[in-house]
C-alpha positions as CSV (number, residue, x, y, z in Angstrom):
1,X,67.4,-40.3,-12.4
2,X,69.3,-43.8,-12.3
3,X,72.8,-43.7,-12.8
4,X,73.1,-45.4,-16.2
5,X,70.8,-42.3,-16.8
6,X,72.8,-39.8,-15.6
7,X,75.8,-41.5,-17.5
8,X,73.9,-41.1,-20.7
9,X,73.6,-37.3,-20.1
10,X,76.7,-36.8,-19.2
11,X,78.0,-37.8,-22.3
12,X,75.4,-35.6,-24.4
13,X,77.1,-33.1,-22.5
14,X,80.6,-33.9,-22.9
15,X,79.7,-33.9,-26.2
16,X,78.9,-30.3,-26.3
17,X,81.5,-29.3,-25.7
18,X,83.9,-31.2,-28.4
19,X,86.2,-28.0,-28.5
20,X,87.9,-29.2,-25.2
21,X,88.7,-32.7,-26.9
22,X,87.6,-35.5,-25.2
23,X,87.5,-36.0,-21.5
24,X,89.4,-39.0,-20.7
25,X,88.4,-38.9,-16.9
26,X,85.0,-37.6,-15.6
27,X,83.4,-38.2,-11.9
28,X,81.8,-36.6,-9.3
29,X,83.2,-34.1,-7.5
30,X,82.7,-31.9,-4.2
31,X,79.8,-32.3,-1.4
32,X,77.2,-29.7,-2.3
33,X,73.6,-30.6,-2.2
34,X,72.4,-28.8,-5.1
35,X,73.7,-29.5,-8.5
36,X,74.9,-32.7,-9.4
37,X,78.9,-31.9,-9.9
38,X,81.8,-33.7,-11.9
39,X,85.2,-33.4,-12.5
40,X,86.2,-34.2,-15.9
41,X,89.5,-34.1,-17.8
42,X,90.1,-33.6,-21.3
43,X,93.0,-35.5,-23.0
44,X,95.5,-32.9,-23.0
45,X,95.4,-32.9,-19.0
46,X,93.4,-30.5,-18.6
47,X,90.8,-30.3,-15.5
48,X,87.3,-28.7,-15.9
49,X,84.4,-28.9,-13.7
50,X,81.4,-30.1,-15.8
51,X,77.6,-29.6,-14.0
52,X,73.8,-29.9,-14.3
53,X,72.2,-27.4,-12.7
54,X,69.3,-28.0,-10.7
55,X,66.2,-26.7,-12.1
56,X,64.1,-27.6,-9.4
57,X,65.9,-25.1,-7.0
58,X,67.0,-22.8,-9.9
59,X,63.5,-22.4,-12.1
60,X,65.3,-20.6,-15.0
61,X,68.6,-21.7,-15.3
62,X,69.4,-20.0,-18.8
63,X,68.7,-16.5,-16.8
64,X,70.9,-18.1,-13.8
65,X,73.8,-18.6,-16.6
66,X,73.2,-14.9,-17.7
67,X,74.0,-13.5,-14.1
68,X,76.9,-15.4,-13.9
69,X,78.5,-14.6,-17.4
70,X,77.9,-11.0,-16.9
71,X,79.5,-11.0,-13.5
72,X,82.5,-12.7,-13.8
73,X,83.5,-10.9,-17.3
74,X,83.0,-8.2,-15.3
75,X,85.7,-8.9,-12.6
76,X,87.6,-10.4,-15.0
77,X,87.9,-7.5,-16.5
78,X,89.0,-5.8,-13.8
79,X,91.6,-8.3,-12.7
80,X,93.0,-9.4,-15.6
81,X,93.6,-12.6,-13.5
82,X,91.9,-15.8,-14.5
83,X,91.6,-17.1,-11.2
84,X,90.0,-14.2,-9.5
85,X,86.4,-15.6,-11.0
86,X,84.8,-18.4,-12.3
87,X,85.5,-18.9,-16.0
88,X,82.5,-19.7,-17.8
89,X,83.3,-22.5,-21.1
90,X,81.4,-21.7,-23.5
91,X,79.9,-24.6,-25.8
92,X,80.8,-25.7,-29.6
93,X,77.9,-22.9,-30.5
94,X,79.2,-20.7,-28.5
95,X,76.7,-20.6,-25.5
96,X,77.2,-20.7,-21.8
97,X,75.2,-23.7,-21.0
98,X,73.8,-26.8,-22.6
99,X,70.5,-28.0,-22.8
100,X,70.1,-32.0,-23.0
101,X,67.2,-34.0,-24.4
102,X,65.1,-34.3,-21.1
103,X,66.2,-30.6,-20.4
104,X,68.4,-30.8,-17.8
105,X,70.8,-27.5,-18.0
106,X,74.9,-28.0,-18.2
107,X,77.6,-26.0,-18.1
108,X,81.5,-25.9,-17.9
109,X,83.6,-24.1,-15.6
110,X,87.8,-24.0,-15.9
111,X,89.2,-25.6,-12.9
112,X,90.8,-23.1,-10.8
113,X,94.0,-24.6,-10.3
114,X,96.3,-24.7,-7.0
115,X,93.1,-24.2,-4.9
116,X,91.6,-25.4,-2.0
117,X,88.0,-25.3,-0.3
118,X,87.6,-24.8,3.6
119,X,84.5,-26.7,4.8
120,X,84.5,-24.9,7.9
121,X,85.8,-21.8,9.5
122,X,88.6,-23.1,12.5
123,X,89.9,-19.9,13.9
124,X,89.7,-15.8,13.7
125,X,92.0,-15.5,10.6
126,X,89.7,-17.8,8.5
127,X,87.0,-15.7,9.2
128,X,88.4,-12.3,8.5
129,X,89.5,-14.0,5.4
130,X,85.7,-15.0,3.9
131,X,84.8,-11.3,5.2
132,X,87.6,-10.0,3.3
133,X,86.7,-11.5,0.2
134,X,82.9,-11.3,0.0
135,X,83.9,-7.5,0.5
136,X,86.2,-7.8,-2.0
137,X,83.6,-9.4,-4.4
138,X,81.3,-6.1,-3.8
139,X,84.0,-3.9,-4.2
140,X,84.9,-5.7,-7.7
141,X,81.1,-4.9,-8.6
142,X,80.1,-1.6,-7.0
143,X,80.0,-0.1,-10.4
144,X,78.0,-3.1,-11.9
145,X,74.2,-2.1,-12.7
146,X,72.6,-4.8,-10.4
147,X,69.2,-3.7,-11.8
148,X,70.1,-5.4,-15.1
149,X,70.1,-8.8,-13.4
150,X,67.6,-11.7,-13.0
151,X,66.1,-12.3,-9.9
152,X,67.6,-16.0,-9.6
153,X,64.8,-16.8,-6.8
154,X,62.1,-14.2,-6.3
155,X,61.7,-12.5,-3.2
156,X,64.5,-14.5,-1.6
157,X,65.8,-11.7,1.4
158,X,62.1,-10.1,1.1
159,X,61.8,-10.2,5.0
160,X,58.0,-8.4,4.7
161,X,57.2,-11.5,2.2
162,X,58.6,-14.1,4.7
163,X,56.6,-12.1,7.2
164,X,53.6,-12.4,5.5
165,X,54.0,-16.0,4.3
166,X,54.5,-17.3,7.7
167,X,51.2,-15.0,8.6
168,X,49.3,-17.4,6.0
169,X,50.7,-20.3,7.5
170,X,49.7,-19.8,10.8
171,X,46.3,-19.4,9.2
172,X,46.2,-22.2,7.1
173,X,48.1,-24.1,10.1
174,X,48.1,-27.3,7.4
175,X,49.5,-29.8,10.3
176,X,47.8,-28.3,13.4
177,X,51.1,-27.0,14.8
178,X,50.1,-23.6,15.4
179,X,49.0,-23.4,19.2
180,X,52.4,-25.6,20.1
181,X,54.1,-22.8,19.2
182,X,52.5,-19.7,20.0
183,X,55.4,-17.9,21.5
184,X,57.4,-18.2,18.7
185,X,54.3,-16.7,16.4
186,X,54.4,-13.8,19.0
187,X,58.2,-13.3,18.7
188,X,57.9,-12.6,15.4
189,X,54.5,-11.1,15.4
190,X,56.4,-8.7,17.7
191,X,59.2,-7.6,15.3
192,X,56.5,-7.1,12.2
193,X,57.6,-3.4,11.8
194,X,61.0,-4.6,11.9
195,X,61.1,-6.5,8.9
196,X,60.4,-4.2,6.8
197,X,63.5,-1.8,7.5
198,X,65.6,-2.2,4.7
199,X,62.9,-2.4,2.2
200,X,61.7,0.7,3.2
201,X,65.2,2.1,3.2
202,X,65.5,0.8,-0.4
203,X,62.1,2.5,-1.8
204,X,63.7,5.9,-0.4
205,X,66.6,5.6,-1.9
206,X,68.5,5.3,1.4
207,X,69.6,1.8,0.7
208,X,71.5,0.7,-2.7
209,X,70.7,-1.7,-4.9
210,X,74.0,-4.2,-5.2
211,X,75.4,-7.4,-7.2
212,X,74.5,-10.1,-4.1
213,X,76.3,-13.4,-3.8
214,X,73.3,-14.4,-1.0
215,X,74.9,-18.0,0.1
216,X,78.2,-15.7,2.0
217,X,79.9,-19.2,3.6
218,X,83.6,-20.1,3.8
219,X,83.0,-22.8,1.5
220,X,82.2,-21.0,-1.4
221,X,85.6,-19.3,-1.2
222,X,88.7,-20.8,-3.2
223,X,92.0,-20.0,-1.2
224,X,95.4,-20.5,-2.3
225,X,96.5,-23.8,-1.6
226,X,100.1,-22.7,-0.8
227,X,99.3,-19.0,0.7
228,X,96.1,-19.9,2.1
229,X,95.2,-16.5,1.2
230,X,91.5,-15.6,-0.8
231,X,91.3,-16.6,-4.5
232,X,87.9,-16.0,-5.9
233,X,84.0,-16.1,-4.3
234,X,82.3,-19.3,-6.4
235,X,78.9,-20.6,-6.3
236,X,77.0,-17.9,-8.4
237,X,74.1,-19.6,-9.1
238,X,72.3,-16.8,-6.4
239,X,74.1,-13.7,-7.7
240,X,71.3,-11.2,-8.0
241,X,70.3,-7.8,-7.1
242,X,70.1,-7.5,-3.1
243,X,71.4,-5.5,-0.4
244,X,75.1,-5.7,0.8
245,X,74.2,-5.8,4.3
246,X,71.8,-8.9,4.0
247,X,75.2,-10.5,2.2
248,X,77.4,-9.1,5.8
249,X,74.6,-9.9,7.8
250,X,74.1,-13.8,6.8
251,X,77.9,-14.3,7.4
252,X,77.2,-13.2,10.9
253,X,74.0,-15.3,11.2
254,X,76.1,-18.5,10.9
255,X,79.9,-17.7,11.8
256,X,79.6,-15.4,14.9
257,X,76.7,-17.2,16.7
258,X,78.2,-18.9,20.0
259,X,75.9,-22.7,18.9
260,X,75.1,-24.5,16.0
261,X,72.1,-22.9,13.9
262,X,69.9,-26.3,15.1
263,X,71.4,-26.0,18.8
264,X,68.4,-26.6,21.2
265,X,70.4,-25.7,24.5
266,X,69.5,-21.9,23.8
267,X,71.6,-20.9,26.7
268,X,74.7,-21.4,24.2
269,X,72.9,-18.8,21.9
270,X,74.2,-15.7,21.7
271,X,76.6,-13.6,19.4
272,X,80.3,-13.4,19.7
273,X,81.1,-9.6,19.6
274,X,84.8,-10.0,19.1
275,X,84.1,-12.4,15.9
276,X,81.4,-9.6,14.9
277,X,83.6,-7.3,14.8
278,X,86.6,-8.8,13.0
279,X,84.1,-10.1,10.4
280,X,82.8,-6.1,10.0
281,X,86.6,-5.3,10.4
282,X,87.6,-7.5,7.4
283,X,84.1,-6.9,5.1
284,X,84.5,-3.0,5.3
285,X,87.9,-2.8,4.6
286,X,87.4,-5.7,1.3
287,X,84.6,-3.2,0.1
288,X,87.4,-0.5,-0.6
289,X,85.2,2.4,0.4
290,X,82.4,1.4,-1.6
291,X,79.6,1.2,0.8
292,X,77.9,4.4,1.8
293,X,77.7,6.3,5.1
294,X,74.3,4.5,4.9
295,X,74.9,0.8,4.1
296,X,77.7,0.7,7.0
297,X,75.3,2.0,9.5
298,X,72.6,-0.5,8.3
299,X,75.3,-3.3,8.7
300,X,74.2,-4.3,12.3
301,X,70.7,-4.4,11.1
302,X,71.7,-7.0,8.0
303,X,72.9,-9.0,10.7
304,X,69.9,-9.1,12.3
305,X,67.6,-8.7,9.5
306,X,69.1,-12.1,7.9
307,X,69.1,-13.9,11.2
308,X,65.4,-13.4,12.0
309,X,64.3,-14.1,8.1
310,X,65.9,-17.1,8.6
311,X,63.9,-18.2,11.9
312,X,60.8,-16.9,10.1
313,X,61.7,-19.2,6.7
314,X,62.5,-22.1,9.9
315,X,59.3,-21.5,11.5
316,X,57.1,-21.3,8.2
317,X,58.6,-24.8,6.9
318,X,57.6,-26.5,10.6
319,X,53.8,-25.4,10.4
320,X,53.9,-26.1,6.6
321,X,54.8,-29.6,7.2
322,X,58.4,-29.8,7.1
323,X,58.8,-29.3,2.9
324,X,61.4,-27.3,2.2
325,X,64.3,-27.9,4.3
326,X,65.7,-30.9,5.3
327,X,64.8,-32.6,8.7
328,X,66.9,-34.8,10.8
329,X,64.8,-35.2,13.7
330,X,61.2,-34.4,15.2
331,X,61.0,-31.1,15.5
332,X,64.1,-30.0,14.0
333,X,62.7,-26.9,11.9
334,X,61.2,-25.7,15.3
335,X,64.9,-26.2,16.7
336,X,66.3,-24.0,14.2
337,X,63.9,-21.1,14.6
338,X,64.5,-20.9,17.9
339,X,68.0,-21.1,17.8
340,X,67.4,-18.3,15.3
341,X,65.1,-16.1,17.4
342,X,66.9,-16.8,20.3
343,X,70.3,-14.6,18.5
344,X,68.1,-11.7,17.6
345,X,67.1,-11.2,21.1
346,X,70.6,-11.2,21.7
347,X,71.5,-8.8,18.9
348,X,68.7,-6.7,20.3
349,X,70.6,-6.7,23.3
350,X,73.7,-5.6,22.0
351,X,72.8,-3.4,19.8
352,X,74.6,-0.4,20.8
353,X,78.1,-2.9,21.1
354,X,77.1,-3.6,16.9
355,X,77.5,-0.1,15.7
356,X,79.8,0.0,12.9
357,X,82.6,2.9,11.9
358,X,83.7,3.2,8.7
């Protein structure tokens, strides 16, 4: 879409939403690589964030809205506090979104005033914070019936799917790739009873289904700008019904591994016990007692679980081609699932250190 196109839609959407007056101001806003994101402000000064969903990514956005609107009313109704979750605009007609005349998707969040985002995690404190509040988040919707949710992408933390579809890939072996990387294939090959863990925990009833967020960064935290304490968890476009120790356990994927996730010296690879355990320190205790006996002695295994899905997903995207995630470099998918497979053979190894107490 050209930008004089985007313009035009922009204002079919603006126009939706007439209640808010109009918006005297309106540009785009943020760094995410998803939806396309503006900032607009009405004439009475007041700031909104306007977006079109990505239907690409997000196949039925209308069910996407649906999550959402059911999940923040529902913390909002705890709270009583507007900034504690996203507040959903509704339109003129009253819905939650706005469809456009080529179909793109819309909708209008408040702005969550005195707020900032944190790009990256700097120290300790940061990180106990995000584990605090993703806890938090859980806590706020232990009672919420995630069954009645929409599977925003199908089969997304299905680690015996991602086992399976990296089994047909090394079949079809589309890009003749396969025999390069034949220890990697092993690895995983290796670990195949592995990955179905919390799936079978789940069908015996050992493992609850829960409200996920399923993208558990720092940057989709608002903090206080002057406190710099936790506001609310944003980005809810992946709020579905999962496991809370795959949302624990992709926190530790990314913020206690000792490299980047594409890091190719795999010497620097391994996990930082002391940041494990303040993360597990600082998600427990957000989760108010909420989790069972169960879920906080499958914690260690969300960490790993997440963190050798994710070098499966990296692996199946480098003999497929390269399609889904973005590249940088030759060989950068391959990169990542290494770095990946290389910090769950080190979680293996410390697996006795990983335990959790409630």
């Amino acid at each position: 879409m050209t930008r004089a196109e985007l313009c035009a839609k922009i204002g079919e959407a603006k126009a939706a939403w007439s209640n808010l007056g109009s918006f005297t101001y309106c540009e785009p806003y943020g760094n995410g690589h998803i939806n396309d994101t503006f900032l607009a402000v009405a004439e009475n000064g007041k700031r909104y964030i306007l977006q079109r969903i990505n239907h690409t990514v997000f196949k039925r956005p209308d069910e996407i809205m649906e999550n959402i609107t059911a999940v923040t009313a529902h913390i909002y109704a705890k709270t009583g506090d507007e900034r504690s979750t996203l507040q959903v605009i509704p339109t003129d007609d009253g819905q939650s979104f706005f469809c456009d005349s080529i179909g793109s998707y819309w909708r209008v969040y408040a702005f969550c005033e005195g707020t900032v985002a944190k790009e990256a995690v700097t120290c300790t404190e940061e990180f106990v914070a995000c584990a605090e509040a993703f806890g938090e988040f859980q806590g706020q919707l232990a009672n919420f019936d995630a069954s009645v949710l929409h599977e925003a992408i199908v089969n997304f933390h299905n680690t015996p799917v991602r086992y399976e579809n990296l089994m047909r890939a090394v079949e079809a072996d589309v890009c003749g790739r396969a025999a390069s990387v034949k220890a990697e294939i092993e690895f995983a090959m290796a670990r195949r009873d592995f990955a179905s863990i919390l799936e079978n925990a789940r069908e015996s009833g050992e493992l609850p289904l829960r409200v996920t967020h399923n993208d558990t960064k720092l940057n989709n935290i608002l903090f206080d700008a002057e406190t710099q304490k936790p506001v609310c968890v944003i980005d809810l476009d992946t709020v579905m019904p999962g496991y809370s120790v795959n949302d624990f356990g992709d926190s530790i994927r990314f913020g206690a591994n000792t490299a980047a996730e594409d890091e190719t010296d795999l010497s620097k690879v391994s996990l930082d016990l002391e940041l494990y355990r303040a993360y597990a320190d600082g998600f427990v205790r957000g989760c108010g007692g909420k989790l069972t006996e169960r879920e906080l002695e499958l914690l260690p295994i969300g960490a790993r679980m997440m963190t050798f899905e994710c070098g499966l997903r990296f692996l199946t995207d480098y003999l497929e081609g390269d399609v889904y995630f973005r590249t940088s470099r030759e060989g950068h998918n391959l990169d990542r699932c290494r770095c990946q497979f290389a910090l769950v053979a080190d979680m293996e190894r410390k697996e006795a250190e990983m335990k959790i107490v409630g």
